[in-house]
N, C-alpha and C positions, 0 to 999 in steps of 0.2 A: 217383732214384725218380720224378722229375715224369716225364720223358725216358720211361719204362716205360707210365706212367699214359696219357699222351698216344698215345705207339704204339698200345697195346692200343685205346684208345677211335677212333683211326684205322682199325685193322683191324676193330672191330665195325662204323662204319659203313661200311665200304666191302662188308662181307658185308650188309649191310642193301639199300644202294642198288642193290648188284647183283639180291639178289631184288626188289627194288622194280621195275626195267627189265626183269625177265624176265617179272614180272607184267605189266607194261605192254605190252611184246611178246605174249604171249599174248593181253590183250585184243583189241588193236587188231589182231591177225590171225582172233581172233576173229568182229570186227566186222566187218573187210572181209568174211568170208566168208560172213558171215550179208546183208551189203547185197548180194554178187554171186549171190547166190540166190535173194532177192527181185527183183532186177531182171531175173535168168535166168525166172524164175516170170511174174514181168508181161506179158515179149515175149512169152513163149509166150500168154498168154491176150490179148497184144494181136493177135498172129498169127492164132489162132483165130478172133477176132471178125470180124478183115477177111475171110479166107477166107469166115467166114459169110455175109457181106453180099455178097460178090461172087457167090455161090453163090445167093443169093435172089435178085441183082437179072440175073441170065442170063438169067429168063423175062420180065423186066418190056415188051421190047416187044411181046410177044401182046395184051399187055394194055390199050396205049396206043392202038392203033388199035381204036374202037369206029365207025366209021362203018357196018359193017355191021349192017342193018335187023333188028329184034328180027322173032323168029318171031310172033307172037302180040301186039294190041293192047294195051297198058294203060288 
């Protein structure tokens, strides 16, 4: 009878711990998937930004030579 008692109580935990790791596995695939989408999400707006600034700074040398004489006194 003990031999029964103990099986049985071996077999509930083993159905236990297996859903416990399947839950863990779900999390943590979870997890990655939701970090590898934020970090997918960042490069692109880190991408955008550079583009932006290199896009704003293609006119900046018109703008650094000012030697030329203003029309009109101040």
């Amino acid at each position: 009878m003990i031999t029964a008692v103990l099986s049985s109580a071996l077999i509930g935990r083993e159905k236990t711990s297996s859903r416990l790791s399947q839950l863990a596995t779900r999390f943590t695939s979870a997890l990655v998937e939701s970090r590898a989408r934020n970090a997918a999400r960042e490069l692109r707006r880190h991408e955008a930004f550079v583009i932006d600034l290199s896009r704003r700074q293609d006119h900046s040398a018109e703008f650094l030579d000012q030697a030329d004489l203003l029309p009109a006194r101040i």
